[in-house]
C-alpha positions, 0 to 999 in steps of 0.5 A: 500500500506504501507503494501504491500511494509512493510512500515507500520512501518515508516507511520507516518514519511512517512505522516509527509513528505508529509504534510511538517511536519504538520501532521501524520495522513492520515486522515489529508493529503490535497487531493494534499498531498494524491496524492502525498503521493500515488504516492511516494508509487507506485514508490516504488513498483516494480510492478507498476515500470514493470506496467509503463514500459508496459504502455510506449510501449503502448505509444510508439506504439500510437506515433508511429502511430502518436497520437500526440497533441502538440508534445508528446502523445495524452492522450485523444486519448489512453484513448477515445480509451482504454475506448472504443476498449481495453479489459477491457474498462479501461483508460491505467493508471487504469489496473493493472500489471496483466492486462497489458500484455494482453492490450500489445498484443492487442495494438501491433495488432492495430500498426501492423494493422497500419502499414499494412494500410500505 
């Protein structure tokens, strides 16, 4: 990912920032600093930012249709669904960017599909 984004350059200061200075190895990053580390990353990344877009409508829809568990978005119910209904039978935050417009439109038939049945 340090490639794709042309970071390669600055990995060690990018891994001694995640592990507060302790160490410059990957190999060495706690499983906590890794995701951190990884998550830092893909808000760099303009594709994954147009990913998460997509994805928040996906959300959206779901809470419009009423997906909710304590007052936001059910989690558990859009990925128990994405596992079984969704084209590729993936959670939402495993499709990549290439496969989210497809993912959209077919949720968009299940809102529209909701909204029919009130």
């Amino acid at each position: 990912m340090m490639h794709k984004l042309h970071l390669a350059g600055q990995k060690e200061s990018l891994i001694g920032g995640a592990s507060h200075g302790r160490t410059t190895s990957t190999r060495e990053l706690t499983a906590d600093e890794a995701k951190s580390l990884i998550q830092y990353l893909k808000s760099q990344d303009p594709e994954e930012q147009r990913a998460e877009v997509m994805r928040r409508k996906i959300i959206s829809l779901a809470r419009e249709m009423h997906w909710m568990a304590g007052g936001k978005a059910d989690m558990q119910r859009i990925d128990a669904w994405m596992v079984k209904s969704s084209y590729l039978h993936k959670k939402i935050n495993q499709y990549r960017y290439a496969e989210l417009p497809a993912l959209v439109t077919q949720f968009e038939k299940v809102y529209l599909s909701f909204l029919k049945g009130i």
